[in-house]
C-alpha positions in Angstrom: 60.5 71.8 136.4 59.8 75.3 137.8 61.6 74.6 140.6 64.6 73.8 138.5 64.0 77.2 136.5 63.8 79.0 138.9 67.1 77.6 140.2 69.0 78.8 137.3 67.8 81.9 137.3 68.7 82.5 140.3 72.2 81.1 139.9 72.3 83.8 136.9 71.4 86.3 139.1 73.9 85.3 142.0 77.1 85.2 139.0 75.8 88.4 137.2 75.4 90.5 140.9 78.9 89.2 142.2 80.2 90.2 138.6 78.2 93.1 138.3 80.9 95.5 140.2 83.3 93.9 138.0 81.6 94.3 134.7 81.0 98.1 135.7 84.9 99.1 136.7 85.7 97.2 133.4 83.1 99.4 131.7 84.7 102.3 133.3 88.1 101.6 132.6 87.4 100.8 128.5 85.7 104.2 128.3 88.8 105.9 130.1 91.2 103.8 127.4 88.9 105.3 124.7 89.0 108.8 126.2 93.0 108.6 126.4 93.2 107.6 123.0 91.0 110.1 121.3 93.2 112.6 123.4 96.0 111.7 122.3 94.9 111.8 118.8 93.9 114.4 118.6 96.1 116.3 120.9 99.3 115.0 120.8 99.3 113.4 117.4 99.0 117.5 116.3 101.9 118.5 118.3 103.7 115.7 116.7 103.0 117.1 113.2 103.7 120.5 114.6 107.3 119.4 116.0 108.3 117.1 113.2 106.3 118.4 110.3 105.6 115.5 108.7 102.1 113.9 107.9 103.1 110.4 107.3 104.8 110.2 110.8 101.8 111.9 112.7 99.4 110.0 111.7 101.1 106.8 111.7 102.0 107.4 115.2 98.4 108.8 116.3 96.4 106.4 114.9 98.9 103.1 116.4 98.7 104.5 120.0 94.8 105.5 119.6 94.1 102.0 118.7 97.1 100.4 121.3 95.1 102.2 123.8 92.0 100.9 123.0 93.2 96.7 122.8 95.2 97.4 126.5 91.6 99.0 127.8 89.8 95.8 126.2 91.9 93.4 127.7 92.2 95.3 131.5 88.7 95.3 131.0 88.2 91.9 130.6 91.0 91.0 133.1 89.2 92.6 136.0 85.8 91.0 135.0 87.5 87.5 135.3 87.9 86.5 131.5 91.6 86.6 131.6 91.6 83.4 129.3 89.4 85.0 126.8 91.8 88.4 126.8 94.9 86.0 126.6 93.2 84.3 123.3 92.7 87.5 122.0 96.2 88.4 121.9 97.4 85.1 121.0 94.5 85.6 117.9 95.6 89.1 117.2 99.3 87.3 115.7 97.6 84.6 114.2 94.6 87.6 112.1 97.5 89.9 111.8 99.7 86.5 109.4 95.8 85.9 107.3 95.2 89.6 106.9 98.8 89.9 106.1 98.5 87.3 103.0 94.7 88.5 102.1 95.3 92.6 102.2 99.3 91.8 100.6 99.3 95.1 98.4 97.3 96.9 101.3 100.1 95.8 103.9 103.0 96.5 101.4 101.6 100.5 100.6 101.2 100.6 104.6 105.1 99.6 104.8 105.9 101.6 102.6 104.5 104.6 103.7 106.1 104.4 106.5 109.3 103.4 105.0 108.9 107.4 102.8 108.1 108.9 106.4 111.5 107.7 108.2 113.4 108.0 104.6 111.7 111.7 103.7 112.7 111.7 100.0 110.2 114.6 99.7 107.5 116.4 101.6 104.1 117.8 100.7 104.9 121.0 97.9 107.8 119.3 96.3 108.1 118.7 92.6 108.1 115.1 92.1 108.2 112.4 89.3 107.5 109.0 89.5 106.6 106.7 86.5 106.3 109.6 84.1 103.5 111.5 86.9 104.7 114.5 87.5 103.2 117.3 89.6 103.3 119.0 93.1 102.9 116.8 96.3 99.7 117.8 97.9 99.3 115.2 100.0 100.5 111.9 101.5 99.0 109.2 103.6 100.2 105.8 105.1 99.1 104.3 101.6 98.9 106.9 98.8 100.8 109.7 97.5 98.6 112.6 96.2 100.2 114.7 93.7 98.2 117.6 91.0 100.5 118.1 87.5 100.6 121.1 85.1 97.2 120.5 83.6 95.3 120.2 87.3 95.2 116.8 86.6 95.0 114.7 90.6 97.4 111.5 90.8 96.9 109.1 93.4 100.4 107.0 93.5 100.6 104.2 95.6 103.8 104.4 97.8 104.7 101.1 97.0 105.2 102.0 93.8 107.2 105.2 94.8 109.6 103.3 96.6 110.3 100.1 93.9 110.8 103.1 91.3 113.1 106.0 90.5 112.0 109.2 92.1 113.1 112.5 90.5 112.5 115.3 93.0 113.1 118.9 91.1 113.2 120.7 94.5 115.2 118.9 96.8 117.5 122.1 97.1 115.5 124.4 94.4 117.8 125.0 91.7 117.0 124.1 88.5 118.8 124.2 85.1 117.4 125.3 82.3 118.8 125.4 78.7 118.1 126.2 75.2 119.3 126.4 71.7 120.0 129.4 69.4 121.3 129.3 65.9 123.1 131.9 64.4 124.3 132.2 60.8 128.0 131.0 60.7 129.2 134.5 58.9 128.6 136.6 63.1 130.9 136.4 65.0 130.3 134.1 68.1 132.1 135.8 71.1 130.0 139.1 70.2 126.9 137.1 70.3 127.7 134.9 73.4 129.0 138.0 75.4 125.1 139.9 74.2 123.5 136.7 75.7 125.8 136.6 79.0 124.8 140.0 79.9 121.2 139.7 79.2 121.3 136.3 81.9 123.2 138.5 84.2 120.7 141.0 84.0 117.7 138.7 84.6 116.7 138.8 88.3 114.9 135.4 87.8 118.1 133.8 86.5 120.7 132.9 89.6 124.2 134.2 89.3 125.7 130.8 91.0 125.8 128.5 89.3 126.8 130.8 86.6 124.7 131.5 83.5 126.9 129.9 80.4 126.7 130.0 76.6 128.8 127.3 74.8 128.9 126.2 70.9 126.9 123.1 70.4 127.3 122.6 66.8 129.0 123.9 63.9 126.8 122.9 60.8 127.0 124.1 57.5 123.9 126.6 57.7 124.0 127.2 61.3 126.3 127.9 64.7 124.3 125.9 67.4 124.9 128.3 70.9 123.2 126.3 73.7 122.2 128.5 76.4 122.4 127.5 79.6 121.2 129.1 83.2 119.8 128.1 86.8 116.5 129.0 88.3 115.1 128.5 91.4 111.9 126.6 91.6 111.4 126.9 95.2 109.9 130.4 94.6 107.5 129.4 91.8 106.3 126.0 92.9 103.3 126.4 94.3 102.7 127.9 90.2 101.9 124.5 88.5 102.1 126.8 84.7 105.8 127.7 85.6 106.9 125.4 88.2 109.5 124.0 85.7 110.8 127.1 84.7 109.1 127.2 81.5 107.9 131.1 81.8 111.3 132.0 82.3 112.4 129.7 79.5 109.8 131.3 77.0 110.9 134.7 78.5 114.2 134.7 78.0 114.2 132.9 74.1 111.7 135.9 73.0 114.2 138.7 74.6 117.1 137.4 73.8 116.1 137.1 70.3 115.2 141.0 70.5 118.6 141.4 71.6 120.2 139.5 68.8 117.9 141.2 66.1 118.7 145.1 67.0 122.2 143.9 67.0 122.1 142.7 63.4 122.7 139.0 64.8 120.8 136.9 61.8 119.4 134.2 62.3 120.7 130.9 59.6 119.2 130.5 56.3 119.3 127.1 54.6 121.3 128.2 50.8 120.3 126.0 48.2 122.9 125.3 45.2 121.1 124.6 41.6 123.9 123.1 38.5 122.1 122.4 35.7 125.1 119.8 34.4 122.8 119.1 30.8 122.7 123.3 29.8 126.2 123.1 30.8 126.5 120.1 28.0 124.8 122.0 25.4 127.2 125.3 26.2 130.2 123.2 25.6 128.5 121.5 22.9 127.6 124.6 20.9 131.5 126.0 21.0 132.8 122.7 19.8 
């Protein structure tokens, strides 16, 4: 029995010292795989972002060849030991893991492909306006699976991209103009020109208001207490983006109704009043009846 024992441990000593060179250069070469990939993760996945400016693309293409480095280290590794069958299962397995983590991680897998699908497309890019679903806000971030955006009231929404790309996407500064409008009522006895060419120069004057597109003031409605003018003029967002109390112009908006009403009030433009007609028809009667 001892002699048998001692057999097989000497066997295992025999396999491990002809292997032992082996399992050392295959040592050697995973910690070189895993030295190239943190390298290029950190180093070249940065001059990727620099180049191309884009997170999505940068990280996507950092992280694959980080972890592609590491599975061709593994299986060198294991190659040069001598378990070329196990490193040939491995990559026959890593289809097979890839269909059941597909069907098990399904919204994970279609965020991921979507993410992607946003980085080649580029609909926006981090400090865009954006609305998706009724979210509005600023993008401050995206990843391979989320979209990060902060709305008006400071308010951080987390949109998956799946959901970015099955919907409509508004994006308020793809070229930065936007168009802003209001209405003003005036009492049907001023004369409209005179008060459209007051609110014309006023726009004109505005250096927050663009000349091109041109500033316009059209009629809206004639009613029967009111001349509806709707003001209407272009702003450009780009410059007040990163401003999530004005990023939609709304300042300017409130800034331009409150001087333009000064305007129209020292130029004895009035504003409508509703006129209210009384007939008393049964005092009328009584009149009528009394000179009979």
């Amino acid at each position: 029995m001892d002699i048998e024992l001692s057999k097989i441990f000497k066997d295992i000593y025999l396999n491990v010292s002809t292997l032992l060179p082996n399992i050392i250069t295959g040592i050697i070469v995973i910690i070189i795989f895993i030295i190239l990939g943190k390298l290029f993760y950190n180093i070249i996945g940065k001059r990727i972002q620099k180049k191309w400016k884009d997170s999505i693309i940068s990280n996507f293409v950092s992280v694959a060849t980080k972890w592609s480095l590491y599975l061709l280290g593994v299986i060198i590794a294991l190659n040069i030991i001598g378990f070329g069958g196990i490193a040939n299962s491995l990559i026959a397995g890593a289809g097979i893991s890839a269909i059941i983590f597909g069907f098990a991680f399904k919204d994970i897998g279609e965020n991921f492909l979507a993410g992607i699908i946003l980085a080649l497309k580029r609909p926006f890019k981090i400090g865009d306006i954006i609305e998706v679903e009724g979210y509005k806000g600023n993008v401050i971030d995206i990843d391979l699976r989320i979209t990060h955006l902060r709305n008006v009231e400071g308010k951080d929404i987390y949109i998956p991209n799946s959901s970015i790309i099955k919907n409509t996407l508004v994006n308020y500064t793809k070229d930065g103009n936007l168009r802003v409008n209001f209405l003003i009522g005036i009492a049907p006895e001023c004369d409209i020109n005179h008060t459209r060419n007051l609110i014309i120069d006023y726009l004109n004057q505005n250096k927050q208001i663009l000349k091109s597109p041109q500033p316009n003031v059209i009629v809206q409605e004639l009613g029967e207490f009111t001349v509806d003018l709707q003001v209407l003029f272009w702003v450009d967002i780009l410059a007040n983006k990163k401003l999530p109390d004005s990023y939609l112009g709304h300042n300017i908006r409130s800034k331009a109704i409150t001087e333009i009403k000064k305007i129209l009030d020292e130029n004895k433009i009035e504003m409508p009043s509703q006129v209210l007609e009384h007939k008393m028809y049964r005092e009328h009667e009584i009149v009528i009846n009394k000179k009979n």
